[in-house]
mmCIF entry with sequence, helices, sheets and N, C-alpha, C, O atoms, coordinates in Angstrom:
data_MODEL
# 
_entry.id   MODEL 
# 
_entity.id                         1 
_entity.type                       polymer 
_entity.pdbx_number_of_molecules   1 
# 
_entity_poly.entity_id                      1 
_entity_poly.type                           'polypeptide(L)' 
_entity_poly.nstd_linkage                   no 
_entity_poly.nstd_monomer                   no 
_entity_poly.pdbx_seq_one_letter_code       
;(UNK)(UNK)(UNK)(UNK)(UNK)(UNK)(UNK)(UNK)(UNK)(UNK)(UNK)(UNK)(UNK)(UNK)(UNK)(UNK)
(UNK)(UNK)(UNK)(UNK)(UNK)(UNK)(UNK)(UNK)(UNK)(UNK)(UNK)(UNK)(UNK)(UNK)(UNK)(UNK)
(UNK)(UNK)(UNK)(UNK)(UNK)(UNK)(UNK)(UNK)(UNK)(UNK)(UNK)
;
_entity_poly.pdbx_seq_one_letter_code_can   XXXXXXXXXXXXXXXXXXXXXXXXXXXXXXXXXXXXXXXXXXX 
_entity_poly.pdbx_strand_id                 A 
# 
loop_
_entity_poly_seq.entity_id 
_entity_poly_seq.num 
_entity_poly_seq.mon_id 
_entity_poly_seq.hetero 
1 1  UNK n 
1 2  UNK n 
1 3  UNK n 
1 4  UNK n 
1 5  UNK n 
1 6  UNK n 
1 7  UNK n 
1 8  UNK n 
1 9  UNK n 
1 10 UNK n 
1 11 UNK n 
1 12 UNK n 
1 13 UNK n 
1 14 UNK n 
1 15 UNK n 
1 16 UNK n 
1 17 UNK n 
1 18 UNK n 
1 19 UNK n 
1 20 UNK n 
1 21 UNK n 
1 22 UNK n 
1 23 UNK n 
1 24 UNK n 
1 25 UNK n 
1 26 UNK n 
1 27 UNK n 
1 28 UNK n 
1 29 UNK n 
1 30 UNK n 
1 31 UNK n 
1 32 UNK n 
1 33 UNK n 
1 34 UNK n 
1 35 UNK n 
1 36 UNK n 
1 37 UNK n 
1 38 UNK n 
1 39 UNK n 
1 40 UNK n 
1 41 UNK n 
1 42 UNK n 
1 43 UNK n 
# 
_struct_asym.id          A 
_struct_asym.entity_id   1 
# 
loop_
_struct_conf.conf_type_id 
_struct_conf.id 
_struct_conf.pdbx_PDB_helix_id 
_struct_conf.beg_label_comp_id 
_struct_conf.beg_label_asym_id 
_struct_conf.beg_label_seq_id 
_struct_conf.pdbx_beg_PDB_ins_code 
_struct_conf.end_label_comp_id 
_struct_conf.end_label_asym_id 
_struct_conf.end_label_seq_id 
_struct_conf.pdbx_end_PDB_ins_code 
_struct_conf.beg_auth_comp_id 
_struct_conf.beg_auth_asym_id 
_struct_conf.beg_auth_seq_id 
_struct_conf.end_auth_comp_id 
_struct_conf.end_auth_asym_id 
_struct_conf.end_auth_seq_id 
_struct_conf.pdbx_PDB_helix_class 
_struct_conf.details 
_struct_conf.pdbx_PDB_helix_length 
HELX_P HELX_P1 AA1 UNK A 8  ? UNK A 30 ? UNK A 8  UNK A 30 1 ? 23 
HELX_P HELX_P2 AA2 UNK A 32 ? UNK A 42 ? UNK A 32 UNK A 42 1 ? 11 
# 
_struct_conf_type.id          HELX_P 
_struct_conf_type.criteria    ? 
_struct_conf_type.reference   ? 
# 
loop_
_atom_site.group_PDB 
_atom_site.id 
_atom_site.type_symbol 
_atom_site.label_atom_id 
_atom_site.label_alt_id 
_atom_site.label_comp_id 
_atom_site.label_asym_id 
_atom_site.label_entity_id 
_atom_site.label_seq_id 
_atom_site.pdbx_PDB_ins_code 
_atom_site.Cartn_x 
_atom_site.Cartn_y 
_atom_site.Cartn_z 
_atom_site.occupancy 
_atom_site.B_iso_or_equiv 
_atom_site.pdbx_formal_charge 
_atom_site.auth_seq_id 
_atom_site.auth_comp_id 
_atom_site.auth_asym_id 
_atom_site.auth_atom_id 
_atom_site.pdbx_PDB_model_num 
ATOM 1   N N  . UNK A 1 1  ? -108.343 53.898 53.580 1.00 0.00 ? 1  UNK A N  1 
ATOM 2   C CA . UNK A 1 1  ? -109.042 52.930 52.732 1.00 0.00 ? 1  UNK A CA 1 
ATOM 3   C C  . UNK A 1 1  ? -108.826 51.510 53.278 1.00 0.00 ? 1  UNK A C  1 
ATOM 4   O O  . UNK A 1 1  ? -107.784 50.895 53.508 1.00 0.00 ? 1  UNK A O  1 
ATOM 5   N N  . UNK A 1 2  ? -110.175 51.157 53.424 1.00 0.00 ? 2  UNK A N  1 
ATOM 6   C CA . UNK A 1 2  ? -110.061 49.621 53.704 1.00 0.00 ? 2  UNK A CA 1 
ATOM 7   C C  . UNK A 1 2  ? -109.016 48.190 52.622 1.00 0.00 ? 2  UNK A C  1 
ATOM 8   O O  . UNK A 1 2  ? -109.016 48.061 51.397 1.00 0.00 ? 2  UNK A O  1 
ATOM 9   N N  . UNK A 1 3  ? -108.457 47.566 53.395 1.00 0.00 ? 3  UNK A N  1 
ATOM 10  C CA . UNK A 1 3  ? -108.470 46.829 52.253 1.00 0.00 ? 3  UNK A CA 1 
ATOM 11  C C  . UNK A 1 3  ? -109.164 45.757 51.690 1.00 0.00 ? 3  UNK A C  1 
ATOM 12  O O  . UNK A 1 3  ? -108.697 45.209 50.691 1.00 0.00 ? 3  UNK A O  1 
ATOM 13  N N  . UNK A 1 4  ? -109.956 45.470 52.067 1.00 0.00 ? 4  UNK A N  1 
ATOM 14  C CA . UNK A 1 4  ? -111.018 44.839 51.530 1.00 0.00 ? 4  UNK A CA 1 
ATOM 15  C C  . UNK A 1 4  ? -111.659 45.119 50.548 1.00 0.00 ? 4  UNK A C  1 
ATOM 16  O O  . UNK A 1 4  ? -112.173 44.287 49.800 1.00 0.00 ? 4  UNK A O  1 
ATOM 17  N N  . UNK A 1 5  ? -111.723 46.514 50.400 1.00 0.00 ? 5  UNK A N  1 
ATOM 18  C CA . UNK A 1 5  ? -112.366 47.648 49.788 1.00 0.00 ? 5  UNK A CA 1 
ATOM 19  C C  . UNK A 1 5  ? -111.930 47.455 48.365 1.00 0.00 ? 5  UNK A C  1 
ATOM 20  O O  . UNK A 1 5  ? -112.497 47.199 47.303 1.00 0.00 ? 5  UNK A O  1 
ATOM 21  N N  . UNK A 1 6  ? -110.061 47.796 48.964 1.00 0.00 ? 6  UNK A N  1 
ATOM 22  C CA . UNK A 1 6  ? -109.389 48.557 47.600 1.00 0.00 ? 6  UNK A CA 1 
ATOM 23  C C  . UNK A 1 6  ? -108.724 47.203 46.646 1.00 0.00 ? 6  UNK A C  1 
ATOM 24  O O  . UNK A 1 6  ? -108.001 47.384 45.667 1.00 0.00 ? 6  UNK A O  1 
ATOM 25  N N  . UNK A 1 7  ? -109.060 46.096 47.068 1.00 0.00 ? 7  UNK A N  1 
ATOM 26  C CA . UNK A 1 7  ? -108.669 44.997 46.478 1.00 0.00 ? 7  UNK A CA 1 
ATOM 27  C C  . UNK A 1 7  ? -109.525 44.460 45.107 1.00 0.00 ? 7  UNK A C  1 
ATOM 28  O O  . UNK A 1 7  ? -109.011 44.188 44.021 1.00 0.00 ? 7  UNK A O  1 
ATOM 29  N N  . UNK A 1 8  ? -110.485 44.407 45.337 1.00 0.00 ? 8  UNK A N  1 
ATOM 30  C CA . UNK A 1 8  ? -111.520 44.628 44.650 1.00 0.00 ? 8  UNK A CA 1 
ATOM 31  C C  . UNK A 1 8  ? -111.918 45.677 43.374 1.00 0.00 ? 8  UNK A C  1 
ATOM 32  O O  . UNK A 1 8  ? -112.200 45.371 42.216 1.00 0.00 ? 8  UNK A O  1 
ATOM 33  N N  . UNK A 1 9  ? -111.851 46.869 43.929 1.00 0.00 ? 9  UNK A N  1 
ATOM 34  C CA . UNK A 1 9  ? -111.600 47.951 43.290 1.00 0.00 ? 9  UNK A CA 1 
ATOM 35  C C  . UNK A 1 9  ? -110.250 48.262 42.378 1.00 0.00 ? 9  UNK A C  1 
ATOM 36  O O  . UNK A 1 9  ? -110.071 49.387 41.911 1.00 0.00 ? 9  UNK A O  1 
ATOM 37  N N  . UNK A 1 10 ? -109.659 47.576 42.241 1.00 0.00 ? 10 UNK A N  1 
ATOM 38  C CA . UNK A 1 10 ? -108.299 47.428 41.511 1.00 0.00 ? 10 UNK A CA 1 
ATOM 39  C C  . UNK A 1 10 ? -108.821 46.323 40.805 1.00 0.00 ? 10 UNK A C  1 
ATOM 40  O O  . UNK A 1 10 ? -108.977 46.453 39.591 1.00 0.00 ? 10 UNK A O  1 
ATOM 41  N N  . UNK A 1 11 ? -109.162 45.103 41.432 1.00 0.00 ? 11 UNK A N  1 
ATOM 42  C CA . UNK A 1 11 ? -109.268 44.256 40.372 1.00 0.00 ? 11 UNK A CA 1 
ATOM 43  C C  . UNK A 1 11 ? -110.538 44.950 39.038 1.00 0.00 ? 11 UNK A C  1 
ATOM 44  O O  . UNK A 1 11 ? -110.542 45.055 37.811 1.00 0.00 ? 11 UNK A O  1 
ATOM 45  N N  . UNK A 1 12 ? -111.276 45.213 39.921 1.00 0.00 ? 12 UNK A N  1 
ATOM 46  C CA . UNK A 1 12 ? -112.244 45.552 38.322 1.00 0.00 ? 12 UNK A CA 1 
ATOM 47  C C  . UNK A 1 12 ? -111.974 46.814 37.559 1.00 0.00 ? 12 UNK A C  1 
ATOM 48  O O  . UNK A 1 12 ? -112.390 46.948 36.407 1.00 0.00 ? 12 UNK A O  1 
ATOM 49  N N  . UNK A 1 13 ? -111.237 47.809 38.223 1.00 0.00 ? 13 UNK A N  1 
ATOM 50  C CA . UNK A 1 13 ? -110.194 48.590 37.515 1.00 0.00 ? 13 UNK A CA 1 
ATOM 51  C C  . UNK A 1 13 ? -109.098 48.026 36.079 1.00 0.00 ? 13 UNK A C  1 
ATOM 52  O O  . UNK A 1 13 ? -108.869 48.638 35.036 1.00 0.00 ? 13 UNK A O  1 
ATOM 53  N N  . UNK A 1 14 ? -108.726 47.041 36.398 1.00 0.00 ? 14 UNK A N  1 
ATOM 54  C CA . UNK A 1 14 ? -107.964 46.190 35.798 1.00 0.00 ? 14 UNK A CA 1 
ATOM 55  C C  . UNK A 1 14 ? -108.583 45.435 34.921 1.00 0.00 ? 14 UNK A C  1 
ATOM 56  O O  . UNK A 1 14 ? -107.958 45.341 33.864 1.00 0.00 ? 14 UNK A O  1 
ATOM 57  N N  . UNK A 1 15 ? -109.918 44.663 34.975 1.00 0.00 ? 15 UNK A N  1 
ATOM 58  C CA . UNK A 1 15 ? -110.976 44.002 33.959 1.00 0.00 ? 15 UNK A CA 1 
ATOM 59  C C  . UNK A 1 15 ? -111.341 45.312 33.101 1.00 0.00 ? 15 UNK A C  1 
ATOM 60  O O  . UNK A 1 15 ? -111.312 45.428 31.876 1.00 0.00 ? 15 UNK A O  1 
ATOM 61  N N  . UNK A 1 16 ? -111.644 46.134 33.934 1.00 0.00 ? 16 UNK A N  1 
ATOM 62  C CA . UNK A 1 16 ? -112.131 47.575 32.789 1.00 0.00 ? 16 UNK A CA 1 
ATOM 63  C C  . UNK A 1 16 ? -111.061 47.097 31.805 1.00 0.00 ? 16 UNK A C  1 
ATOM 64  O O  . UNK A 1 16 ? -111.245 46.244 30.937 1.00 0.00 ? 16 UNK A O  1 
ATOM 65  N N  . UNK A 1 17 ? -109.575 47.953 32.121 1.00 0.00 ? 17 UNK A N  1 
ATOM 66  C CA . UNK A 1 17 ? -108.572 48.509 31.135 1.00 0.00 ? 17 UNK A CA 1 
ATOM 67  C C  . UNK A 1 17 ? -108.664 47.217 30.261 1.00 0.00 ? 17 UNK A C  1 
ATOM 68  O O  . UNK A 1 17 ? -108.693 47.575 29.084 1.00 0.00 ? 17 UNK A O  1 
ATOM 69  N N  . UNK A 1 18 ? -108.718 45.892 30.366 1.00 0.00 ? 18 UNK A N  1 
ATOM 70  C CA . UNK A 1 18 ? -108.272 44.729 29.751 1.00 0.00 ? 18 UNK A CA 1 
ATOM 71  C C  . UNK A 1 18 ? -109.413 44.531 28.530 1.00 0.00 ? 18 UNK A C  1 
ATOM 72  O O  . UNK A 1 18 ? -109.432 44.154 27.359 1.00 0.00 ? 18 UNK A O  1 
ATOM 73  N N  . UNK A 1 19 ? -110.450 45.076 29.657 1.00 0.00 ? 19 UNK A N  1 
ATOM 74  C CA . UNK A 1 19 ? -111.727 45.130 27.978 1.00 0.00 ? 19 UNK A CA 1 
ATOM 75  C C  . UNK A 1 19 ? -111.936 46.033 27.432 1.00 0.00 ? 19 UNK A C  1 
ATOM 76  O O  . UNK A 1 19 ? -112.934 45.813 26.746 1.00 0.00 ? 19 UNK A O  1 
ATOM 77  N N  . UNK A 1 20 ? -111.548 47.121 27.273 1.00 0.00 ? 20 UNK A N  1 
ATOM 78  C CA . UNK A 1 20 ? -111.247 48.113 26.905 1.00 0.00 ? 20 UNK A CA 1 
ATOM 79  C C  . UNK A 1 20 ? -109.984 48.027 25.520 1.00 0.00 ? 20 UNK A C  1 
ATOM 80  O O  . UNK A 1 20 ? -110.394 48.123 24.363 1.00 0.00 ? 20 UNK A O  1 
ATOM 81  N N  . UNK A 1 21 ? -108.698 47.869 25.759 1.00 0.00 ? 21 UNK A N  1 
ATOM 82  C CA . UNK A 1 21 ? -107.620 47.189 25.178 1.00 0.00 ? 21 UNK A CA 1 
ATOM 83  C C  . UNK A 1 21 ? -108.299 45.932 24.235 1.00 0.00 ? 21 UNK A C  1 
ATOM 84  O O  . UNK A 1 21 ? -108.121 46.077 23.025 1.00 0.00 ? 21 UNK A O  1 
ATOM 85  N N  . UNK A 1 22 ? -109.032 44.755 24.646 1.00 0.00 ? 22 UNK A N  1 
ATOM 86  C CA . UNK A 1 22 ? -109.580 43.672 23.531 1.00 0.00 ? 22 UNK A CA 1 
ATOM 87  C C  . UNK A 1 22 ? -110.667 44.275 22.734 1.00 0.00 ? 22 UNK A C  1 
ATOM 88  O O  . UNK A 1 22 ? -111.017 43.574 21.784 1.00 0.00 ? 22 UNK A O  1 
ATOM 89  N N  . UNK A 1 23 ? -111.339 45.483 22.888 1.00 0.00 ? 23 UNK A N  1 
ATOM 90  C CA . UNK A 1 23 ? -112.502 45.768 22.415 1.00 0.00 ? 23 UNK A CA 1 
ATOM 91  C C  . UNK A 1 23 ? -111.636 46.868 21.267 1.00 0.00 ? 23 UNK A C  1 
ATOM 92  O O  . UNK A 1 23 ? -111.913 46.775 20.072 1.00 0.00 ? 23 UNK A O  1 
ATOM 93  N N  . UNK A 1 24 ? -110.584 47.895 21.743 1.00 0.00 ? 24 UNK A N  1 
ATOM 94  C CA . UNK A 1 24 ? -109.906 48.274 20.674 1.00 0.00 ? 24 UNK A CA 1 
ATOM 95  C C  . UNK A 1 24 ? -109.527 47.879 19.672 1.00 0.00 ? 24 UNK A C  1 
ATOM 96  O O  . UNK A 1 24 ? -109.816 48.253 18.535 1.00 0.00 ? 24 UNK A O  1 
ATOM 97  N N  . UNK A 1 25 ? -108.537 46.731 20.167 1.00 0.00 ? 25 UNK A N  1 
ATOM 98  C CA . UNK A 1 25 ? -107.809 45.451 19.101 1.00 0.00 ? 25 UNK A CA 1 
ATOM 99  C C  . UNK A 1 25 ? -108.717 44.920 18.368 1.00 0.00 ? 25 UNK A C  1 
ATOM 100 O O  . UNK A 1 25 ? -108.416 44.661 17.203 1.00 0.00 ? 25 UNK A O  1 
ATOM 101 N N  . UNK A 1 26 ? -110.027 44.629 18.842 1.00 0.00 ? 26 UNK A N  1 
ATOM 102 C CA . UNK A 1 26 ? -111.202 43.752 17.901 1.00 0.00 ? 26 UNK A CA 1 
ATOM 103 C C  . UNK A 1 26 ? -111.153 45.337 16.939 1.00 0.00 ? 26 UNK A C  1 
ATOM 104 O O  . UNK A 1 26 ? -110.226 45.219 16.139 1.00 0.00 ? 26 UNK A O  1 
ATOM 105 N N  . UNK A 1 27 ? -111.429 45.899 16.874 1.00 0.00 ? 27 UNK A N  1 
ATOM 106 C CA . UNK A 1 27 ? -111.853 47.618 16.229 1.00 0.00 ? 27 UNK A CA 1 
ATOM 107 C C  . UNK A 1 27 ? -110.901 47.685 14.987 1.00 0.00 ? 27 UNK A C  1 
ATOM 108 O O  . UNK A 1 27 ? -111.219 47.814 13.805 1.00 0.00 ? 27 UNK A O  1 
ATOM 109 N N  . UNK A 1 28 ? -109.217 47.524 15.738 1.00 0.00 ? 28 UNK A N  1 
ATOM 110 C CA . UNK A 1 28 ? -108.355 47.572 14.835 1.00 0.00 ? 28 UNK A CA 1 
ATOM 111 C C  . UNK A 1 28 ? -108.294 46.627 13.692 1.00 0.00 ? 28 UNK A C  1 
ATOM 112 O O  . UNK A 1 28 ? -108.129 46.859 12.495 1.00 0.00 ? 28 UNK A O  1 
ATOM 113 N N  . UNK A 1 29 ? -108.439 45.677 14.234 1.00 0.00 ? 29 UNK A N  1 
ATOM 114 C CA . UNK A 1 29 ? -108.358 44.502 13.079 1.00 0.00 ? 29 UNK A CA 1 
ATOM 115 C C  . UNK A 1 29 ? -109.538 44.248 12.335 1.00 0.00 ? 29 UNK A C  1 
ATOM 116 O O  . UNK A 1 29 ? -109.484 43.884 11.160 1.00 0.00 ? 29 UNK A O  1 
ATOM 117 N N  . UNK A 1 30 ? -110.572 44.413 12.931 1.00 0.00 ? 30 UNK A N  1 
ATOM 118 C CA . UNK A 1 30 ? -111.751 44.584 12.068 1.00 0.00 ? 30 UNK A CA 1 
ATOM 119 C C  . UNK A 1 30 ? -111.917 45.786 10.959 1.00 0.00 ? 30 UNK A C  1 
ATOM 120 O O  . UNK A 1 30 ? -112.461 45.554 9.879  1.00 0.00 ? 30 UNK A O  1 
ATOM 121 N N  . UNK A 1 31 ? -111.302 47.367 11.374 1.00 0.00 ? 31 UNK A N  1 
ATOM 122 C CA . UNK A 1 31 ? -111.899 48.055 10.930 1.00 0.00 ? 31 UNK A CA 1 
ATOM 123 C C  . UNK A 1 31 ? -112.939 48.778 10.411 1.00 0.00 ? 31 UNK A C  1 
ATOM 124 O O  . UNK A 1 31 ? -113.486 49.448 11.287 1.00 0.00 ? 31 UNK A O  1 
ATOM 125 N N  . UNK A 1 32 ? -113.617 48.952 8.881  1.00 0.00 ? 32 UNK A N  1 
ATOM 126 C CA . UNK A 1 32 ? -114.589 49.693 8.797  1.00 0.00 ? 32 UNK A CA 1 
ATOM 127 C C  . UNK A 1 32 ? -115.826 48.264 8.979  1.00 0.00 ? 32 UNK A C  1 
ATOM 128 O O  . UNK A 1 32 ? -116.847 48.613 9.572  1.00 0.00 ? 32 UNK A O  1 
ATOM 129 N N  . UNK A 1 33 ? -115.801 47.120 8.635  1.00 0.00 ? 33 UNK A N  1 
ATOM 130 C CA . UNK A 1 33 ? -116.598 46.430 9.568  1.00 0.00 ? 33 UNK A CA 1 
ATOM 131 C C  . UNK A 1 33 ? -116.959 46.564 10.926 1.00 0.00 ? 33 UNK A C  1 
ATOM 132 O O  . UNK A 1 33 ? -118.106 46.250 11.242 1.00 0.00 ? 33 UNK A O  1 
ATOM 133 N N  . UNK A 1 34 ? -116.113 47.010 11.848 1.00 0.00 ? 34 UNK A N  1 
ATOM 134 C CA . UNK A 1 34 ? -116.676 47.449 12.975 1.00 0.00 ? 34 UNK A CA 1 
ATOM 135 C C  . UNK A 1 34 ? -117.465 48.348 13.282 1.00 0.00 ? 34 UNK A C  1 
ATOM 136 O O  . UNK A 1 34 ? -118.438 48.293 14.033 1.00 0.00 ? 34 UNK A O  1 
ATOM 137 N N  . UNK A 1 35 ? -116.746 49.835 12.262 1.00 0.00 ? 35 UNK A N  1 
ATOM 138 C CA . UNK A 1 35 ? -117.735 51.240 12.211 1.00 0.00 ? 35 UNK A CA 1 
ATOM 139 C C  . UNK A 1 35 ? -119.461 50.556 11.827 1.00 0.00 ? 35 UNK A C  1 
ATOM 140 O O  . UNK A 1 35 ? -120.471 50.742 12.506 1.00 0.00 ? 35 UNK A O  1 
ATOM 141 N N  . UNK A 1 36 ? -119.365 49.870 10.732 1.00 0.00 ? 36 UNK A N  1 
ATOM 142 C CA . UNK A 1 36 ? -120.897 49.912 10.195 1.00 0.00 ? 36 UNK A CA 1 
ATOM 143 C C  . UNK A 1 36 ? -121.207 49.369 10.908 1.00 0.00 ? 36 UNK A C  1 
ATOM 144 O O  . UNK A 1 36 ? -122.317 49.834 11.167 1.00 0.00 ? 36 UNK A O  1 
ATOM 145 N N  . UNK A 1 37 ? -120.876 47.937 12.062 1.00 0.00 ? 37 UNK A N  1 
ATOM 146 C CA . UNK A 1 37 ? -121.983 47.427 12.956 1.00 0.00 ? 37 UNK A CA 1 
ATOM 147 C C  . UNK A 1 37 ? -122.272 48.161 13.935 1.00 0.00 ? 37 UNK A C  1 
ATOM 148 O O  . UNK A 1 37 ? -123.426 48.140 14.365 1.00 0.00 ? 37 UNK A O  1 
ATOM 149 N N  . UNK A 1 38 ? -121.363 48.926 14.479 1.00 0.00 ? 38 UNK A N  1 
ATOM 150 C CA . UNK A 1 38 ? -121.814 50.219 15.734 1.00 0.00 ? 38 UNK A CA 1 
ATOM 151 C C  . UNK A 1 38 ? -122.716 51.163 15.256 1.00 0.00 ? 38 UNK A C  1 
ATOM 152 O O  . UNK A 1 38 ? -123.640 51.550 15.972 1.00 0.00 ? 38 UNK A O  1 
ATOM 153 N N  . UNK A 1 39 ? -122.474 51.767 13.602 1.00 0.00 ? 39 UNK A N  1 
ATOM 154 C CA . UNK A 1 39 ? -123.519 52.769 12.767 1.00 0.00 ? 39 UNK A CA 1 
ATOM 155 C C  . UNK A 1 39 ? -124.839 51.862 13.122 1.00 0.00 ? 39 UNK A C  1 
ATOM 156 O O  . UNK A 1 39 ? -125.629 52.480 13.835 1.00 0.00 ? 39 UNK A O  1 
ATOM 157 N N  . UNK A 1 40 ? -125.095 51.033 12.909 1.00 0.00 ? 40 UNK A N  1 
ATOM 158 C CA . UNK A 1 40 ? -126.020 49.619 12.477 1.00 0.00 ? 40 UNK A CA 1 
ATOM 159 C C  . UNK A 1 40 ? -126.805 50.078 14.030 1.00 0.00 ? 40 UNK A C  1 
ATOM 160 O O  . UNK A 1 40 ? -127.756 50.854 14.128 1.00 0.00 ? 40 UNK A O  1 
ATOM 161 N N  . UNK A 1 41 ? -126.121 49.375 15.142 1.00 0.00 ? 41 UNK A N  1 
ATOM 162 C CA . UNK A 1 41 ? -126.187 49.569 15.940 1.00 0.00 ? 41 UNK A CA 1 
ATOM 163 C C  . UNK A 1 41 ? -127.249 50.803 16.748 1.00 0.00 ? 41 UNK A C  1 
ATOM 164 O O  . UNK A 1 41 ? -128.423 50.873 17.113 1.00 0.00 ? 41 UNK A O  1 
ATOM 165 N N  . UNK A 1 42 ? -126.278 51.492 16.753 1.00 0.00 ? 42 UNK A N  1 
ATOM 166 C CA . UNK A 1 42 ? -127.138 53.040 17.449 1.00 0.00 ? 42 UNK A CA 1 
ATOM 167 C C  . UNK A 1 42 ? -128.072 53.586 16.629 1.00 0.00 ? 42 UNK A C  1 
ATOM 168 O O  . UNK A 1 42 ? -128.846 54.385 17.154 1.00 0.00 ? 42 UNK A O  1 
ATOM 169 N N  . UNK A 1 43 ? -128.193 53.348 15.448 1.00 0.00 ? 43 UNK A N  1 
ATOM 170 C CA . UNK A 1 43 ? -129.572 53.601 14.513 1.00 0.00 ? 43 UNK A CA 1 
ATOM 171 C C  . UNK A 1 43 ? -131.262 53.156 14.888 1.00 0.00 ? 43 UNK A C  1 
ATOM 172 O O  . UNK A 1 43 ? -132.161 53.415 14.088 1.00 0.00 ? 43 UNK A O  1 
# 
């Protein structure tokens, strides 16, 4: 593997997990407000 390649590829590996983790935490603390705007949502 290049590293040019795999530098990159880690970093947005790493943006994934981080928005992933803030998008939970928003979920948690919001709760069933969150469910109904996603219900809302995909409807």
């Amino acid at each position: 593997m290049r590293k040019g390649f795999f530098v990159p590829a880690v970093a947005v590996r790493v943006a994934v997990g981080a928005a992933v983790v803030a998008v939970a935490a928003m979920a948690a603390l919001n709760g069933p407000g969150m469910v109904r705007y996603m219900r809302m949502k995909s409807m």
